[in-house]
Every structure is written in C-alpha cells, then in structure tokens.
C-alpha positions as CSV (number, residue, x, y, z in Angstrom):
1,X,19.0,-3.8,14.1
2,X,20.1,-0.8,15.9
3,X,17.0,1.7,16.7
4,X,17.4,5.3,18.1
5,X,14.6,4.8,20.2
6,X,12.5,1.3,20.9
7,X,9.4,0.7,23.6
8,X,10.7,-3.3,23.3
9,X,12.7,-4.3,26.7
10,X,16.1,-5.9,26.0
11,X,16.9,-8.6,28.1
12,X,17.5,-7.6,31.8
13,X,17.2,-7.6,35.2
14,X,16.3,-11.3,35.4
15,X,13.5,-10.5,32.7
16,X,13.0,-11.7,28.8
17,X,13.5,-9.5,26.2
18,X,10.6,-8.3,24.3
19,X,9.4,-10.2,21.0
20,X,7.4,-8.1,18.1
21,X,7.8,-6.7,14.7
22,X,9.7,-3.6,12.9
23,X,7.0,-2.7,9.8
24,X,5.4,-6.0,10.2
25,X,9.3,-7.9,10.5
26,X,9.9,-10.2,13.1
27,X,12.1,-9.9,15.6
28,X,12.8,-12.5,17.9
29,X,15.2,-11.2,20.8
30,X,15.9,-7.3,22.2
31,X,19.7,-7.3,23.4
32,X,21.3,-4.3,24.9
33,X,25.1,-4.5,24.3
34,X,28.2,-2.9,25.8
35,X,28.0,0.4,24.7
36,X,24.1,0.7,25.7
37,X,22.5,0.5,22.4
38,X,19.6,-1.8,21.9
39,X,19.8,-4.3,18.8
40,X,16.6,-5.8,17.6
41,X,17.4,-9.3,15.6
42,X,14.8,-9.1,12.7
43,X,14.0,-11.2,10.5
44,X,14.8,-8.7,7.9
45,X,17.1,-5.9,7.2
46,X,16.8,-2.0,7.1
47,X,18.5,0.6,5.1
48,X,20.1,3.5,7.6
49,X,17.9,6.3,8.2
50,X,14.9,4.5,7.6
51,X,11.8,5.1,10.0
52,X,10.4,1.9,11.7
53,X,7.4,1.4,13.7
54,X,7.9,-1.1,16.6
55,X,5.1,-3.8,17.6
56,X,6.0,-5.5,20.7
57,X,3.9,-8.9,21.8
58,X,1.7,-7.5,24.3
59,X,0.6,-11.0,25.8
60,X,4.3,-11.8,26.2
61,X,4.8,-8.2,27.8
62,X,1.7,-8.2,29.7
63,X,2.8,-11.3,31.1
64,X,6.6,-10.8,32.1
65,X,5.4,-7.5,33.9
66,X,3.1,-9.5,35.9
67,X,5.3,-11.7,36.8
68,X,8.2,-9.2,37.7
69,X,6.0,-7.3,39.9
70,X,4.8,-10.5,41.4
71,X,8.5,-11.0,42.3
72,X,9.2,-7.3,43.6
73,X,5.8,-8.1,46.3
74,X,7.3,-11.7,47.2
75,X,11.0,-10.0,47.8
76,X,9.8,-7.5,49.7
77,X,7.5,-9.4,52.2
78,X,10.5,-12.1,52.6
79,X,12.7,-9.3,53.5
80,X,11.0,-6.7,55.7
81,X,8.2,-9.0,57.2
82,X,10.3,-12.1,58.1
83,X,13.4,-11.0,59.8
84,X,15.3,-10.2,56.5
85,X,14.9,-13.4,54.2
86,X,17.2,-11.9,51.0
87,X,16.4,-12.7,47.5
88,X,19.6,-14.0,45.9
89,X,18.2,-14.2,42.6
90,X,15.1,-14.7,40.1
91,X,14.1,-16.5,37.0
92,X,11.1,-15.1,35.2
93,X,10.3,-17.8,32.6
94,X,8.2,-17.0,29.5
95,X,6.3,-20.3,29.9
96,X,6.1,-22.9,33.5
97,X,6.4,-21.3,36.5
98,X,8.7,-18.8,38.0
99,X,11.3,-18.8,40.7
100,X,13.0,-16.7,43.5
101,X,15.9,-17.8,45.1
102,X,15.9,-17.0,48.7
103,X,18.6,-17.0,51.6
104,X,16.9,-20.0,53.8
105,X,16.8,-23.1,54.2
106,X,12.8,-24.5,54.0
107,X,13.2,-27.3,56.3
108,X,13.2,-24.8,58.8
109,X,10.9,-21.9,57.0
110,X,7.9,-23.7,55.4
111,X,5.1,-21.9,57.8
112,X,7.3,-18.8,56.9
113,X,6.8,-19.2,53.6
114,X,3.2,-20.0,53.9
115,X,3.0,-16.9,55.3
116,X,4.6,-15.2,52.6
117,X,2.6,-16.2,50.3
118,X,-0.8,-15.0,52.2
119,X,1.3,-11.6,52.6
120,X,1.9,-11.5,48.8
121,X,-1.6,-11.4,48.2
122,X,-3.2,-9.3,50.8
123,X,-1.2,-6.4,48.8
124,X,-2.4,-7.7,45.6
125,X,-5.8,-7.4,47.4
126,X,-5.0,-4.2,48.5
127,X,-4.2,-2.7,45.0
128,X,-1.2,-0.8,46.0
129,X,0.1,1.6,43.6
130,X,3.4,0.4,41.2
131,X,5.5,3.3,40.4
132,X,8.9,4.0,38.7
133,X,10.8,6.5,40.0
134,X,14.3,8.0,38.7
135,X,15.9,9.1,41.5
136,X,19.9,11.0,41.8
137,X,22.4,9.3,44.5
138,X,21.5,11.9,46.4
139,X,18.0,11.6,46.4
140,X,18.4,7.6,47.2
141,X,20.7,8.8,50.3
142,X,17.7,11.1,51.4
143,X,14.9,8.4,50.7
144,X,17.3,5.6,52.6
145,X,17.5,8.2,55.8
146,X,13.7,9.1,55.5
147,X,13.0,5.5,56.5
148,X,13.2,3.1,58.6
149,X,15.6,0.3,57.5
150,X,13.9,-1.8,60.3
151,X,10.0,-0.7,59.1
152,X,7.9,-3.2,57.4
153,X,5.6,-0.5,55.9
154,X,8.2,1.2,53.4
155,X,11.8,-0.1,53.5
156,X,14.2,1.2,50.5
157,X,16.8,-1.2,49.7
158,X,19.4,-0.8,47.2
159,X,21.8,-3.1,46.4
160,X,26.2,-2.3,46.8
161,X,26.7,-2.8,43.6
162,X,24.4,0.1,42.3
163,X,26.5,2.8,44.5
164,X,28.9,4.3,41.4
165,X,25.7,4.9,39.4
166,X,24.8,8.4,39.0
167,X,21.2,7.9,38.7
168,X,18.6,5.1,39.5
169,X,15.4,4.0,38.3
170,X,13.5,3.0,40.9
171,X,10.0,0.8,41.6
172,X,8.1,1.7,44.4
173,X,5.4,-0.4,45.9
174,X,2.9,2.2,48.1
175,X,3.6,0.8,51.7
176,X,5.3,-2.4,50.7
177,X,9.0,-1.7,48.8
178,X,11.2,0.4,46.9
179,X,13.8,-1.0,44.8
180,X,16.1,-0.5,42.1
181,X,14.7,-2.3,38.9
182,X,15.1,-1.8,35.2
183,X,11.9,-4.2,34.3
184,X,8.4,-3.6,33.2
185,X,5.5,-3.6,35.8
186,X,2.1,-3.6,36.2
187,X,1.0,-0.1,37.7
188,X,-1.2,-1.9,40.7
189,X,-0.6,-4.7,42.7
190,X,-4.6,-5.8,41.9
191,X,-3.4,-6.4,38.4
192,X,-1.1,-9.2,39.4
193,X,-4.7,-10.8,40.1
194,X,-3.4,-13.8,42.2
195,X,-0.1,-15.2,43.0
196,X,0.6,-18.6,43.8
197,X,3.8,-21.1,44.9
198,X,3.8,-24.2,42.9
199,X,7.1,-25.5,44.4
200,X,9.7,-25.4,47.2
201,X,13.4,-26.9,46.5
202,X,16.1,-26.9,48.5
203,X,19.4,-26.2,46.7
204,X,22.8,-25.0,47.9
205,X,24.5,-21.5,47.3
206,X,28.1,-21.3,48.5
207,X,27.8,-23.8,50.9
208,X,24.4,-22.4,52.4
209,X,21.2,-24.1,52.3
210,X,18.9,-21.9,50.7
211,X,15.3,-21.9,49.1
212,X,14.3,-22.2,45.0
213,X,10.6,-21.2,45.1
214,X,8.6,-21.5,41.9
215,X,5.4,-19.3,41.7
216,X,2.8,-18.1,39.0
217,X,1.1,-15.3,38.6
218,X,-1.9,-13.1,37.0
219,X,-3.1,-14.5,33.8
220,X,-0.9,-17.8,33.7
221,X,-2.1,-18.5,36.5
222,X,-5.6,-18.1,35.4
223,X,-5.0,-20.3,32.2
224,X,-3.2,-23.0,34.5
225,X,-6.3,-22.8,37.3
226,X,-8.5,-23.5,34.0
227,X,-6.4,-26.4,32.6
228,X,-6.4,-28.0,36.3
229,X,-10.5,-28.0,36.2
230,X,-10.7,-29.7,32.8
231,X,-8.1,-32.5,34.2
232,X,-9.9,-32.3,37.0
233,X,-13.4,-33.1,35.5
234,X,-11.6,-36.0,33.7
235,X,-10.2,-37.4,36.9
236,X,-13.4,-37.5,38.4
237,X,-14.9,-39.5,35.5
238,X,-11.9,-41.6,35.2
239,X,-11.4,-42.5,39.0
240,X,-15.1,-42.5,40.2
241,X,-14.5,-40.3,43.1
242,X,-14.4,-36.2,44.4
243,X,-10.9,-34.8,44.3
244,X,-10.7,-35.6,48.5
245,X,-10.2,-39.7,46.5
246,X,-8.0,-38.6,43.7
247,X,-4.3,-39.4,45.6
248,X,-5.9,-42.4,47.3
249,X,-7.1,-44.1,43.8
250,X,-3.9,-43.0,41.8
251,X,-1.6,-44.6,44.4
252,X,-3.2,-47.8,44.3
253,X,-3.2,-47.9,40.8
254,X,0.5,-46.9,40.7
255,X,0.9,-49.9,43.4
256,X,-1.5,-52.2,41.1
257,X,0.5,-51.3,37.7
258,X,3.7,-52.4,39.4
259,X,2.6,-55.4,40.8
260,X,0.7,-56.5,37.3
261,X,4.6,-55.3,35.5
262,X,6.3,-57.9,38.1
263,X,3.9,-60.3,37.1
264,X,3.8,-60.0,33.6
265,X,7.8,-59.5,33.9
266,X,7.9,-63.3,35.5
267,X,5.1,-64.6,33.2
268,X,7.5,-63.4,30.2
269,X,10.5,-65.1,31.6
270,X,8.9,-68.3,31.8
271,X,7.2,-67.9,28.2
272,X,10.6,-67.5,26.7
273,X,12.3,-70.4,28.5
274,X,9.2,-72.7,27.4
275,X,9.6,-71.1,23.9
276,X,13.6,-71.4,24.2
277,X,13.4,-75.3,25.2
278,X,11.0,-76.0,22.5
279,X,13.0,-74.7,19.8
280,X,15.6,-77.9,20.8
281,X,13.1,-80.1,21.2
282,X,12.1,-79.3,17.8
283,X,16.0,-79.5,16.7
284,X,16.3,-82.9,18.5
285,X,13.3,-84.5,16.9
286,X,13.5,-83.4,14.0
287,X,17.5,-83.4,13.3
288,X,17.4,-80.0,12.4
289,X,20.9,-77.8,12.2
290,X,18.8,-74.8,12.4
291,X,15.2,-73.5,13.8
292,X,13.5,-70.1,13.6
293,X,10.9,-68.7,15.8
294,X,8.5,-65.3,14.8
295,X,7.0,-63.4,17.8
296,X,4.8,-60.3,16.8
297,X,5.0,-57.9,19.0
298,X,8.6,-58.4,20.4
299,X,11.4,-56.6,20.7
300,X,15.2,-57.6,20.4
301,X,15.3,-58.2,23.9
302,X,12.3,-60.8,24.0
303,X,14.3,-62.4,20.6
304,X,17.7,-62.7,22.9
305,X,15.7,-64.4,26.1
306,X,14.6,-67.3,23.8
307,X,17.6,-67.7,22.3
308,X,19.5,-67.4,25.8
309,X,16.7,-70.0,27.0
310,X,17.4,-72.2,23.6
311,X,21.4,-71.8,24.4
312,X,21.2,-73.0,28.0
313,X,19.0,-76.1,26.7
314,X,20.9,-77.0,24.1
315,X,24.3,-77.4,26.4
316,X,22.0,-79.4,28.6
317,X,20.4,-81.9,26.6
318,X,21.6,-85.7,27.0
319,X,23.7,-85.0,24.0
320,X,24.6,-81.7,23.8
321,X,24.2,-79.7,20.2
322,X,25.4,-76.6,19.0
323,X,22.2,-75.2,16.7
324,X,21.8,-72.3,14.8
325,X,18.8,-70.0,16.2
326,X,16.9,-67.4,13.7
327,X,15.0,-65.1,15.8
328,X,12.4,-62.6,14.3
329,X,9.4,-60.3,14.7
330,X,7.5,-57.6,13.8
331,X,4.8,-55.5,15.6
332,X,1.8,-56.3,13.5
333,X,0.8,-59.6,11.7
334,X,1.3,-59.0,8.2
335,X,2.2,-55.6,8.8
336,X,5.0,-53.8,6.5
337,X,7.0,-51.9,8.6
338,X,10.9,-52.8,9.4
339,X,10.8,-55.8,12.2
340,X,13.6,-57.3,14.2
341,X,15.7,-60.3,14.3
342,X,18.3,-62.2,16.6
343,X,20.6,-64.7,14.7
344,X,23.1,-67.0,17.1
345,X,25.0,-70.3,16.8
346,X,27.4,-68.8,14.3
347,X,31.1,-67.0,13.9
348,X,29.5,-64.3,12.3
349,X,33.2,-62.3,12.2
350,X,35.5,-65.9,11.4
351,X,34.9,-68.8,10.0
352,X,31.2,-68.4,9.4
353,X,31.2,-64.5,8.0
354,X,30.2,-65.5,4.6
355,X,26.9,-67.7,5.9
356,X,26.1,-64.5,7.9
357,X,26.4,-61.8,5.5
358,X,23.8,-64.3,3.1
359,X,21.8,-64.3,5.7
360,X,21.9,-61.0,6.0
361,X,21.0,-60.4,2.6
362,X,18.1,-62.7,2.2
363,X,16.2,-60.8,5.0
364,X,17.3,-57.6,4.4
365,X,19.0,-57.1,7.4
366,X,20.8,-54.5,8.6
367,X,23.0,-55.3,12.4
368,X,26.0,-56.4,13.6
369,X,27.7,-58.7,15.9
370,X,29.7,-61.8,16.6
371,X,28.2,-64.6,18.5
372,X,25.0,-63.0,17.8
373,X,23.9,-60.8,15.3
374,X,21.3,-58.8,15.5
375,X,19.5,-55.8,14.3
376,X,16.2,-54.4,11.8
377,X,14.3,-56.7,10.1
378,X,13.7,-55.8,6.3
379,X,12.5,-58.6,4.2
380,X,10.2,-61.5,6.7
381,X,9.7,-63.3,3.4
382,X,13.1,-63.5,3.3
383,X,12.9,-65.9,5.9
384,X,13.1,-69.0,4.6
385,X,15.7,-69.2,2.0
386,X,17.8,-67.9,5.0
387,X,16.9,-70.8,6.8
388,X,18.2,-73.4,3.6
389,X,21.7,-71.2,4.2
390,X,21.8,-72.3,7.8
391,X,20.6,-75.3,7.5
392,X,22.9,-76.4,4.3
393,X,25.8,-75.7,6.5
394,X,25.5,-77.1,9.6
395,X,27.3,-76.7,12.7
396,X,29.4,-79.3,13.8
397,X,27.9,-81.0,16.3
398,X,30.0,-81.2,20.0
C-alpha cells in the first residue's frame, strides 16, 4: 500500500522497518522501493484516494531507536578514541542482542574494547544531545573543514559512497559524532539508559581478521537484567551457593552428568548382551524357532543391541542356530501410544517376504528393511499371533 506521506520507517540503514496499522489494518513490513516510494504490506486493501491514519508499534520503534543510537555512540568511540577502529557494518535485531562489525582483530583489542564500552556509557551518562541535521554538500564540505579529522571531541565522517548526493541527513552526537544516517534515534544519549556487550567473535572480512560484537541496549536490556535475577534467584535455590559458586557447581555437575552417561552407557551395553544371550538360551532350551522380547521404555536402537547380542550368540553356541528375533516396546506399560519393534532372522525382501508382510500386519506395523525390519509399533496385542507366523515357519537350522 502506497501512502503519500507515512511516519512508519521502511527498512534501512541497517534498521527494521516499522510494524503498525492503517485504520486499525495490519501491516507487517515498511519497504521503500526503487523509485523512493514507501509500500506498507497490510493486511488489507485501500481504494485510491482514500485517507488513512498510520499507527506505528511504538515499543518496536522505541526500541530500534535505542538501539541505532546505541550503535552511532559505540562507532564513534571505536573510531575517534581508539586510533580509528572502523565499523564495517551493523545488525540491529528486533529481538537478542545486536552487533557491530568492527575492523580488528580482538585477540589483540579486548582491553580496547573494554574500554569502549566504559566510553559508550560515560556519554550515555552524560546525556549528550541527538540531533538530525539536513545538511547540502556544501555545508558537509564546511562542517568536514571546521573540524578536526584527528579530534576526538567532534569528528564528522561521511562515507565515499554518499559524495554524488545532493543533500544529507545527518545525526549529530553533542561532542561525540556526526554521521550520515537515515534511522530513528533517541534525542539524548541518557535515553539509551545503559549499553552493554554480551559477546566478542572473531570472524573474517576479505581476508582480515576483524571483530562481530553483540550488544544490548535501553529497555532490552532492562527486561534481560530482570530475566537474569529471576534465573538467578533459582540458581541460588537450586545450587545452594551465591553466584561467586554458580560456574564452580554447574561444571561439576556437567563433569558428574557425563561420567553417570558413560556409566549408564556401559551398564546398557551389558544389559542388552545379558538380555541378547538369554533370548538363545531360551531358544536352545526350549526348541524354539522364534523368541520375542518387550522393553518399555526403549528405543529402536536398544531393540537392535539385543538382537545384535542375540545374533552374535546364536553363531556361537556349540551348535549354531539361525532364530528368528521379535523385538518390541513402548514407553509406558499399558500405555496406547504407537511403540517400536525390531524383527531379524528373516529374508524380509526374498524368500521370506510373505512371512514378513503377515507379520507386519498382525502388529500393525509400519517399516522396512531386509535382514531386519524395523519401524512403529501399532498393535502390541498383536504380538502373539505374530509369533505363531514365525514360529510355524521355521528357519532352517545351519
């Protein structure tokens, strides 16, 4: 929806568009395409001519300006205060954290970026004015000679690729920056509140080491600080200790919880070999062709180690025997959900194809395979009139 006029920001500048409503409509994106004009894509239509009042989201706005000014401060003390660290570029997120892309590499810069970030908010302490200015070439050539490229009170820095433009809209920080921007700000620094750097990665831009660093800002920052203390208060409870313990207790009970999964890894193993060589003890005894096992609680891959464990003693007994192994389970005892099952000791694709789609049917089985066929469990009371298939047709014996 094409508007003559709109307050909603299009997308730009490394910031979101705006989100609101026309007469109460939705609209869910604010593009500006190549002729300049601004479409609104609403969630309903509108005759030509007709007059429209625009809502934007003011939480969404409120935040993205706080955040794009946040970024402005951060440029400008990375470039004017530390020897002329260069943003490359800048992600403002609507949700998460934030990034600037700077022109170092932070194995060497991480007290410099400290640094920065103490910088950022002494001028959000200082509640230095925020003001948009739009400014002819010629009045960008006079403000450039006015100061002092070198000075790290005002320094006004406008990128190469804005020289053919007529006119500029500028955003001037009082005594910290100047800079070409098309985004929505806060009018004072003190409104950004607090700004903080939640991450430092390294990354690579044309072959240069360089610097991705995530930060929040103003009220996000505010709601994260507030989600931090109620995980906080829970860690406390949970882990017995002050937050000086916290690391110390989670690491040992990382180390614990991988030790106890080794264990119970090895304890598993030797369950399903026991469970594996009983089934053909069972199948010796007994003369059986055929022997099924049920495990609640396992999974496919619990079903195969049996039967892998059954296979291997089977081909090792004193007379070796080819048997036919039904494996199933299901996560609850009685319970009525879909279950599991393993079938092997059969040509389930040649000679024994028939056996195995009967099978199949009688347990309401759905799977595939050859040697083994496996797959969801439908029907456990199914079970044993499978069993009489498999057992009425016996392997032959080696």
């Amino acid at each position: 929806m094409e508007l003559a006029d709109s307050c909603a920001f299009p997308t730009g500048g490394g910031q979101p568009a705006d989100t609101g409503t026309l007469n109460g409509a939705r609209f869910s994106d604010c593009v500006r395409d190549a002729d300049g004009r601004v479409q609104h894509w609403c969630e309903r239509a509108f005759e030509a001519g007709d007059e429209v009042c625009v809502a934007v989201d003011w939480e969404r706005r409120w935040d993205h300006m706080q955040h794009h000014s946040a970024q402005h401060v951060i440029s400008a003390m990375a470039v004017h205060k530390h020897a002329g660290i260069r943003t490359i570029s800048w992600e403002l997120s609507s949700a998460g954290d934030c990034a600037v892309e700077l022109d170092c590499d932070p194995s060497e810069h991480g007290a410099t970026l400290s640094e920065i970030e103490a910088q950022v908010n002494e001028a959000v302490l200082g509640g230095k004015a925020i003001t948009p200015r739009q400014m002819s070439k010629e009045e960008c050539e006079a403000e450039m000679a006015l100061y002092d490229k070198s000075s790290t009170e005002h320094l006004f820095r406008t990128p190469e690729r804005f020289a053919p433009v007529a006119e500029l809209r500028v955003v001037f920080i009082e005594h910290v920056d100047a800079n070409p921007c098309c985004g929505t700000h806060v009018p004072s620094t003190a409104q950004l509140q607090a700004v903080k750097f939640t991450g430092v990665e390294r990354i690579a831009r044309d072959g240069k080491k360089c610097t991705k660093l995530s930060f929040v800002a103003g009220e996000r920052l505010r709601l994260l600080l507030e989600n931090y203390v109620l995980i906080g208060k829970q860690l406390k409870a949970s882990l017995s200790c002050g937050p000086e313990g916290w690391a110390e207790k989670a690491a040992k009970l990382v180390a614990d919880g991988k030790e106890d999964g080794r264990r119970l890894k090895k304890m598993g193993a030797e369950l399903h070999a026991m469970l594996g060589e009983g089934l053909v003890a069972k199948a010796q005894a007994e003369r059986l062709p055929a022997v099924h096992i049920h495990r609640i609680g396992a999974d496919t891959g619990a079903l195969n180690h049996i039967i892998d464990a059954a296979t291997a003693a089977a081909a090792a007994a004193d007379a070796p025997l080819k048997l036919r192994v039904l494996a199933t389970a299901k996560d609850e005892e009685g319970g009525t959900g879909a279950g599991s099952f393993v079938m092997a000791g059969l040509d389930a694709r040649g000679a024994d194809k028939e056996l195995a789609a009967a099978v199949l049917a009688a347990i309401e089985g759905k799977g595939g395979g050859k040697d083994r066929v496996q797959g969801k469990l439908g029907a456990l009371q199914g079970v044993a009139q499978a069993m009489e298939l498999l057992s009425a047709a016996p392997p032959d014996e080696a």
